[in-house]
C-alpha positions, 0 to 999 in steps of 0.5 A: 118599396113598401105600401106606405113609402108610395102612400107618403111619396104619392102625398109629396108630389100631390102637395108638390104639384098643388103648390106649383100650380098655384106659383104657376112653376110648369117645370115643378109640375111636370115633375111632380106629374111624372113622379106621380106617373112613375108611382102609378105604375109601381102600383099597378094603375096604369090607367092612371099612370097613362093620364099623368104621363101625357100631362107630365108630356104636355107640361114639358112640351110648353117649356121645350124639354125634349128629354122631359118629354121623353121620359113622359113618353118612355112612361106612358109607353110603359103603362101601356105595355103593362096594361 
């Protein structure tokens, strides 16, 4: 994927993540934490990536999600990895 398409993705799920926070929508946040986690490591900032993942992984864990969650966890695995 080129640089601005994770530039413009990166903008979505920020906007995603503002707006669903503010309506209070926990399964649109998890999804816009991990979208970003997911961009991070395409990236290179695992550090970052990391955080997002463990956010994305409490969020999904307030809603009982458990293939959420592992997915969460399948992220932060893998930033840690690369890192």
């Amino acid at each position: 994927m080129a640089t601005e398409d994770y530039a413009a993705a990166r903008q979505f799920f920020e906007r995603g993540l503002t707006l669903a926070k503010r309506v209070q929508r926990i399964g649109a946040i998890g999804r816009c934490e991990l979208g970003l986690a997911k961009i991070e490591i395409a990236q290179g900032n695992y550090d970052v990536a990391c955080t997002l993942g463990r956010q994305a992984e409490q969020t999904y864990d307030r809603l009982g999600l458990d293939q959420k969650i592992r997915d969460a966890k399948a992220i932060v695995r893998a930033a840690l990895k690369a890192s």
